[in-house]
Every structure is written in C-alpha cells, then in structure tokens.
C-alpha positions in Angstrom: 121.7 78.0 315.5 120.2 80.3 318.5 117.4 81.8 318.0 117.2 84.9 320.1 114.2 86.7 321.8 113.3 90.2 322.0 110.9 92.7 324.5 108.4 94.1 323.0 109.9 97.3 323.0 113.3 96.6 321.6 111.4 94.9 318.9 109.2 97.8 318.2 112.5 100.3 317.6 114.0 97.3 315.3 111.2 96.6 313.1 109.8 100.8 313.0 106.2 99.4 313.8 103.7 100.2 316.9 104.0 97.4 319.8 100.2 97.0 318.8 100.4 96.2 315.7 103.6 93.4 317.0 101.3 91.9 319.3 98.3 91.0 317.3 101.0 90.2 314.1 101.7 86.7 313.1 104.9 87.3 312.6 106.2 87.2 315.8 105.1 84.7 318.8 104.9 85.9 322.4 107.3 83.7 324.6 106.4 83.4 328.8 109.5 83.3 330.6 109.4 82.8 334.4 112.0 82.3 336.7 112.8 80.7 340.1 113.7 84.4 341.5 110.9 86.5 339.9 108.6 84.1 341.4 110.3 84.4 344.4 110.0 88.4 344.3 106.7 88.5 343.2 105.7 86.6 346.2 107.1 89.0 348.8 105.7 92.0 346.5 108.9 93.3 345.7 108.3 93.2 341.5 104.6 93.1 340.5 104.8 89.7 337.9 107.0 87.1 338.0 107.3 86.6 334.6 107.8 88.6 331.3 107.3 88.6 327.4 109.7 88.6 325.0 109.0 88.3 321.4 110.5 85.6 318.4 110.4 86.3 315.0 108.8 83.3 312.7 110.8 84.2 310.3 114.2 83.1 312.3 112.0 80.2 313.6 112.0 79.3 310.0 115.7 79.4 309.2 116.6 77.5 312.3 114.2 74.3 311.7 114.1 74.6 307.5 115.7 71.1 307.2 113.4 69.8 310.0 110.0 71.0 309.8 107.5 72.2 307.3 106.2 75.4 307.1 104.0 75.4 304.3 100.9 75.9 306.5 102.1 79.1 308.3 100.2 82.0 306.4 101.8 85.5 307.7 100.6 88.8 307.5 
C-alpha cells in the first residue's frame, strides 16, 4: 500500500481546516524531502530552500502498518 504525501496547502483545501491548525495537529506528520537538484539550485541561488514539506496523514500511516505495528500509544487530537 502507498501511502501518499500532501503540501500543506493541498491538505488544507482537503481537510477544510487552517494550515495552522495542520501544523501543530497530531494528525498529520511533517515529512523533509530534499533532493540532489534542489540542493544543487539552492546553492547557486536560483530557488531559496532545497527542500520542502509535505504532510502524511496518521490515520493512512495506520491502515498501511495495522498488521505490523501497534498503535495503541498514539493519542490524536
């Protein structure tokens, strides 16, 4: 099963909340994704970062690892 990411703002329009209130949720975990030509662009100043955010759900976190792992620890809000 893939699990698939989503920007902040794509996120926000999907779920109807405020990116705010995604970003200090615990239902969704901020992901760091770099790449070998962002870093390279970023060096010569031709894109400000050379990585981004993208957002996963817990909940499909969940449904892909159910069998595997357990998640009675995780409290969400």
């Amino acid at each position: 099963m893939e699990i698939e990411s989503y920007t902040l703002k794509d996120l926000a329009e999907l779920e109807g909340r405020h990116p705010l209130t995604i970003k200090k949720s615990n239902r969704y975990i901020a992901v760091k994704i770099e790449t070998k030509s962002w870093i390279r662009r970023a060096k010569i100043w031709l894109q400000k970062k050379a990585y981004s955010y993208r957002y996963i759900r817990v909940e499909d976190i969940k449904k892909a690892l159910k069998d595997k792992i357990d998640f009675t620890y995780l409290t969400t809000k």
